[in-house]
C-alpha positions as CSV (number, residue, x, y, z in Angstrom):
1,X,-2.2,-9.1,-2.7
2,X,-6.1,-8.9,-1.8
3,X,-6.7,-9.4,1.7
4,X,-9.2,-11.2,3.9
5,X,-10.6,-9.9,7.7
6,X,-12.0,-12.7,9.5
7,X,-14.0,-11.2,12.9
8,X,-15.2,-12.8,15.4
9,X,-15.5,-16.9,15.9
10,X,-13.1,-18.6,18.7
11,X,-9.2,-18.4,18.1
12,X,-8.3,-22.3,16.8
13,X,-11.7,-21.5,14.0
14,X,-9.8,-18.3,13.4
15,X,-7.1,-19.6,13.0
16,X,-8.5,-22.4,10.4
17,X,-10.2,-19.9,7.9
18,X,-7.0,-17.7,8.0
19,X,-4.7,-21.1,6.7
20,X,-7.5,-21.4,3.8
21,X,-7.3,-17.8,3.3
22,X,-3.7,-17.3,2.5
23,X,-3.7,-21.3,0.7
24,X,-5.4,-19.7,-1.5
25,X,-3.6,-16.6,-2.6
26,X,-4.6,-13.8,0.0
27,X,-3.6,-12.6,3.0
28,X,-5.3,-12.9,5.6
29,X,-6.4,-10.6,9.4
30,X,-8.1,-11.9,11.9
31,X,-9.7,-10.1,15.2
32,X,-11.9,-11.1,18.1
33,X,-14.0,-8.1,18.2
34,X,-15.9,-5.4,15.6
35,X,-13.8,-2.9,17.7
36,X,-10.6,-3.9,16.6
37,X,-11.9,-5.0,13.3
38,X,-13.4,-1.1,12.7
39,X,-9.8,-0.1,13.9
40,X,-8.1,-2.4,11.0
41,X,-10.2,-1.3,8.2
42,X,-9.6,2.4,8.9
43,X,-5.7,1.4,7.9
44,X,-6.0,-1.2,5.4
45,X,-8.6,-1.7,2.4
46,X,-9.8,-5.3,2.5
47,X,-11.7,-7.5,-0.5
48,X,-13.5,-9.5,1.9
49,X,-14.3,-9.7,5.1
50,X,-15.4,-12.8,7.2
51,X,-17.7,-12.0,9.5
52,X,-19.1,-14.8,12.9
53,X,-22.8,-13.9,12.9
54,X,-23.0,-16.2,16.2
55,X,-25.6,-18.2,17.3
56,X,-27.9,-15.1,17.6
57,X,-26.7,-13.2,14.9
58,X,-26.4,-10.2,17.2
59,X,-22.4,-10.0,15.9
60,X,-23.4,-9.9,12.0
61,X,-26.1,-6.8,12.7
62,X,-23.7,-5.2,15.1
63,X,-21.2,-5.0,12.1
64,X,-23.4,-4.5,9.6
65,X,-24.2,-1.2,11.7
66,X,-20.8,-0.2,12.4
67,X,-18.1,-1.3,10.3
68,X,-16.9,0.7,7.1
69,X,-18.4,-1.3,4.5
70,X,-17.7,-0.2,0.9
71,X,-19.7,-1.0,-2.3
72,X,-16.5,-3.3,-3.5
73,X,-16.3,-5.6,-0.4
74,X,-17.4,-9.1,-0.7
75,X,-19.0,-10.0,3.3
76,X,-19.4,-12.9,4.0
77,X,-21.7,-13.9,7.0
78,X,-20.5,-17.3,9.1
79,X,-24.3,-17.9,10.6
80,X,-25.9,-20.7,12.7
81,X,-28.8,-20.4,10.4
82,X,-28.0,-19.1,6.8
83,X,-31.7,-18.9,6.0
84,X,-32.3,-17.0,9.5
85,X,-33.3,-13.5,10.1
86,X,-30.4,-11.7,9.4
87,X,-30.7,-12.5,5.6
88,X,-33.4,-9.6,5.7
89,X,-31.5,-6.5,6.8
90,X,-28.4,-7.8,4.0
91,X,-30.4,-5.6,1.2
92,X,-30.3,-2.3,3.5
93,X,-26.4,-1.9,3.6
94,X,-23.8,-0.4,1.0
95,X,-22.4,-3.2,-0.1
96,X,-22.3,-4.9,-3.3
97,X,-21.9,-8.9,-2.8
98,X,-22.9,-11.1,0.3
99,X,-22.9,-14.4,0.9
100,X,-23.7,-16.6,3.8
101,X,-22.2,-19.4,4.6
102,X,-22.2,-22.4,7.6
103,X,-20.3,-21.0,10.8
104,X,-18.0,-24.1,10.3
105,X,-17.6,-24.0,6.4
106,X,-15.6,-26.5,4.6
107,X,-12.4,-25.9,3.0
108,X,-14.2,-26.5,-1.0
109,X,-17.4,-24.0,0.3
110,X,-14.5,-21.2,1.2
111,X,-12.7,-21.9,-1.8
112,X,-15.7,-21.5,-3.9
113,X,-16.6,-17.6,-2.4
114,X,-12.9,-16.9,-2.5
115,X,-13.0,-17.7,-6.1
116,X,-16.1,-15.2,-6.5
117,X,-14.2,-12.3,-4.6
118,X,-10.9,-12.3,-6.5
119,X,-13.7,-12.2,-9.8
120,X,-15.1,-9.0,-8.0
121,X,-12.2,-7.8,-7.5
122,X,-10.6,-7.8,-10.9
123,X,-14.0,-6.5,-12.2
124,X,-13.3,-3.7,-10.4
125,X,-9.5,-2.8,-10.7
126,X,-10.1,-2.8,-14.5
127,X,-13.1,-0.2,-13.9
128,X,-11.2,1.9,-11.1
129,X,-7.9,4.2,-11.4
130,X,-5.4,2.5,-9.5
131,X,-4.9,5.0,-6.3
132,X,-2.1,5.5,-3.7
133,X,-2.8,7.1,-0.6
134,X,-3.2,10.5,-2.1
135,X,-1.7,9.3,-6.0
136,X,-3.6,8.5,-8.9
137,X,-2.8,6.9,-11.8
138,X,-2.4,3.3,-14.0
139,X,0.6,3.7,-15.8
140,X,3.5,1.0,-15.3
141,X,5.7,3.9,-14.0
142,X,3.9,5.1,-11.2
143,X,3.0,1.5,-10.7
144,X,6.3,1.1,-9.8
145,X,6.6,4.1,-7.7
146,X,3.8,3.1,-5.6
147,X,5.9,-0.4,-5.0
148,X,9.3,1.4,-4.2
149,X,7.1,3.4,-1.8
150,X,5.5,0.4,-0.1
151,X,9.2,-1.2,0.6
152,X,10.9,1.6,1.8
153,X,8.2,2.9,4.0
154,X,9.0,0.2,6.7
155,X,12.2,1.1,6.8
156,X,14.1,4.1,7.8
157,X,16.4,4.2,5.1
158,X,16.9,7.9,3.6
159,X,14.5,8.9,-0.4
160,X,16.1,11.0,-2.4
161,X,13.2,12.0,-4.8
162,X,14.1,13.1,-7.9
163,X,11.8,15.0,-10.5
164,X,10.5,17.9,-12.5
165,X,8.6,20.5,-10.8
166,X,4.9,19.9,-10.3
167,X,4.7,16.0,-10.6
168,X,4.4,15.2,-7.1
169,X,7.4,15.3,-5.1
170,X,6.0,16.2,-1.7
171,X,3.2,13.4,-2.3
172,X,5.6,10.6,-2.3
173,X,7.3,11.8,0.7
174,X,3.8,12.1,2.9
175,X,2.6,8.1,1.9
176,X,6.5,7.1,3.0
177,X,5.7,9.0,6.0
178,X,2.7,7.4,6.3
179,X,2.9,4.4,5.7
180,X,6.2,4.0,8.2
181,X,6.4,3.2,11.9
182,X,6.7,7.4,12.3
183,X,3.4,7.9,10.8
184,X,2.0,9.1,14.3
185,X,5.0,11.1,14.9
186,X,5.3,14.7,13.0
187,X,5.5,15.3,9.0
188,X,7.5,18.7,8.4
189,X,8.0,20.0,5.3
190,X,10.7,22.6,4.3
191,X,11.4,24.0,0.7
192,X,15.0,24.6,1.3
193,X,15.0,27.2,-2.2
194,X,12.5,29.3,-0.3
195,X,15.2,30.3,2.6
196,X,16.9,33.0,2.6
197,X,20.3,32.0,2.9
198,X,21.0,34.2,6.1
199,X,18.4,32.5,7.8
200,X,18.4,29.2,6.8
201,X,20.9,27.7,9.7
202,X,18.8,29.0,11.9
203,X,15.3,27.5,10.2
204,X,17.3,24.2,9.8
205,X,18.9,24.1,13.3
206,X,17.2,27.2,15.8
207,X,18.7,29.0,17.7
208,X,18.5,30.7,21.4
209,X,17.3,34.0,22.6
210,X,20.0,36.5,22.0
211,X,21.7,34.6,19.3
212,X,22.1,37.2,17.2
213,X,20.3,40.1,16.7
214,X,16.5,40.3,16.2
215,X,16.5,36.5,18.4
216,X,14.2,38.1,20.8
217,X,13.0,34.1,22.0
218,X,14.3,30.6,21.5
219,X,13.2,28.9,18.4
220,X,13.4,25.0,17.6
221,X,14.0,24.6,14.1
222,X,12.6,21.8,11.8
223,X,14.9,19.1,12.6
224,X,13.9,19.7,16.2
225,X,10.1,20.1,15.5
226,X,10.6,16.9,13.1
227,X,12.0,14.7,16.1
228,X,10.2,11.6,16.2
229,X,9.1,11.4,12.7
230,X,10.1,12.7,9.2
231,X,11.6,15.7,7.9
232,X,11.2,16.5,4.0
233,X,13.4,18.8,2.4
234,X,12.4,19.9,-0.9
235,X,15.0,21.4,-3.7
236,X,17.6,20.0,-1.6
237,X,20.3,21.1,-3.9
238,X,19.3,24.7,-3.4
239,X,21.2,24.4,0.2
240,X,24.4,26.4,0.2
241,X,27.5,24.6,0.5
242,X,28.3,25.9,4.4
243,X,25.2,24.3,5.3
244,X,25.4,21.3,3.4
245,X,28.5,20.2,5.6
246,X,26.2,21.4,8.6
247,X,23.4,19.2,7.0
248,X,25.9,15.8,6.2
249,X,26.7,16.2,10.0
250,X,23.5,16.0,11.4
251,X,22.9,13.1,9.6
252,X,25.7,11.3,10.4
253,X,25.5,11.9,13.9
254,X,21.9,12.7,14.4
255,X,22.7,15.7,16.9
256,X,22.4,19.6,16.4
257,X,23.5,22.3,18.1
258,X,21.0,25.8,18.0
259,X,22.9,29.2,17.1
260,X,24.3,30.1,20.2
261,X,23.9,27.1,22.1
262,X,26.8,25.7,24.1
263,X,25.4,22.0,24.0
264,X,24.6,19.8,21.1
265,X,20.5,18.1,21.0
266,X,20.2,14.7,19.7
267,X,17.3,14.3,17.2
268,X,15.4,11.0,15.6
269,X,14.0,12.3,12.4
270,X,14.1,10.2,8.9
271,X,15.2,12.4,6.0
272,X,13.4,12.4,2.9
273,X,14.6,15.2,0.0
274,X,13.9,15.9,-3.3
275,X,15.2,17.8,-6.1
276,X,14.2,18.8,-10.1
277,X,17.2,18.6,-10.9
278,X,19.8,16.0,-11.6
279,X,22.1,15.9,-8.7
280,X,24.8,14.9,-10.3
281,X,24.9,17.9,-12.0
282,X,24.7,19.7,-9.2
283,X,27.9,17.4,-7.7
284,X,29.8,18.3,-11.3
285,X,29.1,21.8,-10.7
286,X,30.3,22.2,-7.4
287,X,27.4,23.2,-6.1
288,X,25.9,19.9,-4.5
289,X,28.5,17.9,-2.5
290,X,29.0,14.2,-3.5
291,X,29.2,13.0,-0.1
292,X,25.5,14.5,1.1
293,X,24.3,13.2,-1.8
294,X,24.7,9.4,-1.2
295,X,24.2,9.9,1.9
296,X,20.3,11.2,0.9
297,X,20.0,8.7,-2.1
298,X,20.1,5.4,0.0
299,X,16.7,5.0,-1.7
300,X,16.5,6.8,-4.9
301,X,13.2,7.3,-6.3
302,X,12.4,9.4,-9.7
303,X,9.2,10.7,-10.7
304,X,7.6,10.1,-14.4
305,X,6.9,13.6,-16.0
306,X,3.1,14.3,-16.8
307,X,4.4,13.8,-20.7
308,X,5.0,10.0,-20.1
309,X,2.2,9.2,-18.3
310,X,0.2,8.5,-21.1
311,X,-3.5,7.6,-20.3
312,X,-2.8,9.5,-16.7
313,X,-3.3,12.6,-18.2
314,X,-7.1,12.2,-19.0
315,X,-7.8,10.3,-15.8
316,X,-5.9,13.0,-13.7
317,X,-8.3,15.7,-15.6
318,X,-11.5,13.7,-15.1
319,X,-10.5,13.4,-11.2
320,X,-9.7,16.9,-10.8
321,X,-13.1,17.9,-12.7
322,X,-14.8,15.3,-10.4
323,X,-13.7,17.3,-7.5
324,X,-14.7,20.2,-8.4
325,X,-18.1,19.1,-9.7
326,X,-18.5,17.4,-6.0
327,X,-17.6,20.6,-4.8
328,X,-20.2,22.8,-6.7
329,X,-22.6,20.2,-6.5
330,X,-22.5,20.7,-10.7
331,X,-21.9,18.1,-13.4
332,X,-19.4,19.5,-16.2
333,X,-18.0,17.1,-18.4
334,X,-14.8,17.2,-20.3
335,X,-15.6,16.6,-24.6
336,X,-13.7,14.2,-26.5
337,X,-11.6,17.2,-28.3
338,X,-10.7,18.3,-25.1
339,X,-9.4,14.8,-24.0
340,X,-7.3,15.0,-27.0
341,X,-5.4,18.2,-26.3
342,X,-5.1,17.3,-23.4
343,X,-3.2,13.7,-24.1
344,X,-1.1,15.9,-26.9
345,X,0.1,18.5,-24.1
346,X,3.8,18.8,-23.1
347,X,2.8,19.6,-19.6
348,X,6.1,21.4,-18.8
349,X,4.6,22.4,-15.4
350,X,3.4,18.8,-14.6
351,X,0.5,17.7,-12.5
352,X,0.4,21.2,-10.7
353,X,-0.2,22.3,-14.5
354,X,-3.0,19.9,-15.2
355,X,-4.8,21.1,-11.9
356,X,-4.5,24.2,-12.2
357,X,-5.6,24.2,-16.0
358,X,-8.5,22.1,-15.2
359,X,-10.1,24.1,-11.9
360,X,-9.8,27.2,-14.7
361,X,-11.7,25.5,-17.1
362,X,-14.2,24.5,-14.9
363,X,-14.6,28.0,-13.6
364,X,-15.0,29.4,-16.9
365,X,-17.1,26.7,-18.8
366,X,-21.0,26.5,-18.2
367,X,-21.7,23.0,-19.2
368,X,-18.8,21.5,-20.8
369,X,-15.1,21.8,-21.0
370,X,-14.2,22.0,-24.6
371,X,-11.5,22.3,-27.1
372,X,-11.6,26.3,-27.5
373,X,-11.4,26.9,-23.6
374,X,-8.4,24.8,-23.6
375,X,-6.9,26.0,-26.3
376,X,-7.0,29.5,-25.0
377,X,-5.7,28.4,-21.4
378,X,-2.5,26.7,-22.5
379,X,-1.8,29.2,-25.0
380,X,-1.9,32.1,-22.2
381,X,0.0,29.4,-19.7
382,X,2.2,29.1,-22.7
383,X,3.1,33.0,-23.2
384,X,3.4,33.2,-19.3
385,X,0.3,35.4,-19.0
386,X,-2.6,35.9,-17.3
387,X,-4.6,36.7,-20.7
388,X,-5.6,39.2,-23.2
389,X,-5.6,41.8,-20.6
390,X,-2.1,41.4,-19.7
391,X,-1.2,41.2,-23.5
392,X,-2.9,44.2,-24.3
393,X,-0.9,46.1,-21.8
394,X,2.4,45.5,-21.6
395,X,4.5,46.7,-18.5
396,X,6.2,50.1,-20.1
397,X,10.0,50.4,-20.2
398,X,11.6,51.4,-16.9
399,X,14.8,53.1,-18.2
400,X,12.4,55.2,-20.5
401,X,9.6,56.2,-18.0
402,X,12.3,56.9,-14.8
403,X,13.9,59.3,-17.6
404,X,13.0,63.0,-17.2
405,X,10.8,64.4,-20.1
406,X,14.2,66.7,-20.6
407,X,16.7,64.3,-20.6
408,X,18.1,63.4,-23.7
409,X,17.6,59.5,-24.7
410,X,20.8,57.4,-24.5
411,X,23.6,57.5,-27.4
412,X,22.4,53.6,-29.0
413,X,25.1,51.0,-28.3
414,X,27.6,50.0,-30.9
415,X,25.6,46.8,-31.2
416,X,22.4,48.6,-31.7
417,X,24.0,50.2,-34.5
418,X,24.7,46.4,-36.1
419,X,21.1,45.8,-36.2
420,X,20.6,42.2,-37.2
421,X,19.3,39.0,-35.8
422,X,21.9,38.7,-33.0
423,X,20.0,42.5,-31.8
424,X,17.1,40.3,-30.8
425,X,18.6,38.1,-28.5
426,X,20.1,41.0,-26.2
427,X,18.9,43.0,-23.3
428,X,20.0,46.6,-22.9
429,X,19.7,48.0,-19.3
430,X,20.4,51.3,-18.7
431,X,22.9,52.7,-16.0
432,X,21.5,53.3,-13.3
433,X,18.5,50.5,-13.5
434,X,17.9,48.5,-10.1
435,X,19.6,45.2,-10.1
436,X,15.2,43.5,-9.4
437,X,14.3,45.0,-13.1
438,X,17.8,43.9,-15.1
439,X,16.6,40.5,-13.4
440,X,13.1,41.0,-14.7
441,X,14.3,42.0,-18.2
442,X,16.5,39.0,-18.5
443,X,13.8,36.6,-17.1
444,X,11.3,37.9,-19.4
445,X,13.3,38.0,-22.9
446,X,15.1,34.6,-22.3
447,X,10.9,33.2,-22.1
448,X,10.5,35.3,-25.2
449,X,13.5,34.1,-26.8
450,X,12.7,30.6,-25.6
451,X,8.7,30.8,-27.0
452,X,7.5,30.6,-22.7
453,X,9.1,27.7,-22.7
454,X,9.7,27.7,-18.5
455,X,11.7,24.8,-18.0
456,X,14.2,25.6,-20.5
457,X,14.4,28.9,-19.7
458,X,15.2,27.9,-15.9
459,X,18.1,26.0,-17.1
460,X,19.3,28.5,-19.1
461,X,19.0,31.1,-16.0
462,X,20.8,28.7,-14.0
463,X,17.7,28.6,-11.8
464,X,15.3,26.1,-10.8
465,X,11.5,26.1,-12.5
466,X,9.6,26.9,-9.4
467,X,12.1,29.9,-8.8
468,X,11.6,31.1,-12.3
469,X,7.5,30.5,-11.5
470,X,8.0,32.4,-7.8
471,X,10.1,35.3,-9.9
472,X,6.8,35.9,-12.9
473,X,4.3,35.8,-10.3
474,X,6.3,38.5,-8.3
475,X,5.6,40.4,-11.7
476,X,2.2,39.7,-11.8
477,X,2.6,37.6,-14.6
């Protein structure tokens, strides 16, 4: 719903303009002062504002000097005089439409500019991305994420996000944070697959000097240094099962105790936590418990993939190019072919994909991004490489090179002997080989197996896409 900011005039004409106001399909804000009305348009975005020029005017150039104006805002000046001197300094400020109008307007004379700024201001959402806090995009599915996010926020009702890697998890779960009643309280974020399990009752809970050993000070852990305000947990489902009935607890009671700590804390934090997987899975596989997660999905929310997006895609590549444009203080476009390829991509690694693709492009491309450059970035993203240089030299085979020059190669498997199609699909690791590089081996020929595709290879690892992602660029790859 558009909304209106009346400033200024006596409470009862306040008061009047706000009942036309929302009569007539908006809502509507009123304040005394240009103070306060500075203060409300820092927190909401208005499509008009009302503002009581008084008998001198003084008001109306007092806001016209200090209020946030915006090229999209319709102002409208409530004067004494409409034809008096203000009407002169209207062409110096950033703003697109003004109108002046009697300080006690009619109801049909409101009616007629209101009519004029809801024009405006469908002009404009048809020319403009639809944005959220720090989302963009038009499509009817993140339309409807942006509307789940704006009723929940009030609230302080536990989000369970769900969706694939890279599409924006985190994102969602800093607008609920701040657009809530905790938004002046801390955010903390925690990526609960990025713990090491022997530590991660301590990161969750803290614990006090001499808990164990190496606990040379007290430590508060994110629950603690959440209280007050929100704690997100991403890849939730990567929690062991010990902690997860350590988690549920918490939640339920919303007190803690620290390792080593004789007394439980209480804590007010809101939990928001997200996962790329399905948790139900995870609840099937005994690895999730059922109980923690309804207790975190009180307000499920689930994420489009890139793929879906349709028309997002381009407008999430022209953004990220604007940025960096802005940044360089340089003006390189994206062609039409390039568009194309890029509404075509599966996107397997999401948003994070697209911007990562993008600021690459832009670094390598003097002028123009265009279909070759593209081509060549998604093929190397594709192949999980870096590029040709990485191609041309391939990391050489551990078991052979840690072999002395003297040894005597080993006796071929019984497999080997076979030969075959099946002889593609396995990995032979020699005895002695370090439990990292039979990892790496496997990692690396179920992509090759799989063409680079990531996301099914992470499912056929049994690991989750941003592990598989930490895991290559541990390789370098």
């Amino acid at each position: 719903m558009l909304g209106v900011l009346i400033v200024g005039l006596g409470r009862p004409a306040r008061h009047r303009l706000a009942s036309i106001v929302e009569k007539a399909g908006f809502s509507s804000r009123t304040t005394g002062t240009v103070a306060s009305a500075q203060a409300a348009m820092g927190k909401v975005a208005f499509a008009a504002v009302l503002i009581d020029c008084g008998v001198d005017d003084a008001l109306g150039l007092e806001a016209l000097a200090t209020l946030p104006l915006h090229k999209d805002q319709t102002v409208v000046f409530l004067m004494e005089d409409p034809g008096g001197p203000l009407c002169a300094s209207l062409a110096e400020a950033d703003s697109a439409m003004f109108e002046t109008l009697p300080r006690d307007a009619g109801r049909a004379e409101l009616l007629r500019v209101l009519k004029k700024v809801r024009q405006s201001a469908d002009r404009t959402s048809r020319n403009r991305p639809e944005s959220f806090e720090q989302m963009l995009g038009n499509c009817p599915e993140m339309l409807e994420v942006y509307n789940m996010i704006a009723k929940v926020a009030p609230t302080d009702a536990a989000v369970l996000i769900c969706g694939e890697s890279g599409t924006g998890k985190e994102l969602v779960a800093s607008a609920i944070h701040q657009r809530s009643d905790r938004s002046d309280a801390p955010f903390v974020a925690v990526n609960c697959g990025a713990i090491a399990e022997n530590l991660m009752e301590s990161e969750l809970f803290g614990h006090e000097k001499g808990a164990f050993t190496g606990a040379d000070k007290q430590h508060a852990g994110v629950f603690e240094q959440a209280d007050g305000g929100t704690l997100f947990l991403d890849e939730v489902t990567e929690m062991p099962l010990e902690m997860q009935v350590r988690f549920l607890r918490v939640l339920e009671s919303g007190t803690l105790r620290r390792l080593g700590a004789e007394k439980d804390r209480r804590v007010d934090v809101r939990v928001i936590a997200a996962t790329n997987r399905e948790p139900m899975d995870g609840v099937k596989q005994g690895t999730f418990r059922e109980d923690l997660m309804y207790r975190l999905a009180v307000f499920p929310i689930t994420l489009p993939p890139l793929r879906e997006r349709g028309d997002d895609i381009a407008l999430l590549a022209s953004h990220f190019l604007s940025l960096h444009n802005k940044q360089g203080k340089t003006d390189k476009r994206l062609t039409d072919e390039a568009i194309d390829r890029l509404n075509a991509y599966d996107w397997p690694g999401n948003v994070r994909q697209l911007r990562n693709i993008v600021q690459r492009a832009y670094i390598l491309e003097d002028a123009q991004v265009a279909l070759d450059c593209l081509e060549d970035l998604l093929e190397n993203d594709e192949a999980g490489t870096c590029g040709e240089a990485v191609n041309a030299a391939p990391e050489p085979d551990r078991a052979s090179s840690d072999r002395p020059a003297d040894s005597p190669a080993p006796a071929p498997a019984a497999d080997m002997e076979a030969g075959g199609e099946d002889e593609d699909r396995l990995v032979h690791v020699e005895v002695g080989t370090s439990i990292e590089e039979a990892e790496k081996q496997l990692i690396l020929k179920t992509l090759d197996e799989l063409d680079g595709n990531k996301t099914e290879a992470a499912k056929v690892l049994g690991i989750s896409v941003k592990t598989l992602y930490n895991r290559l660029n541990a390789y370098n790859l």
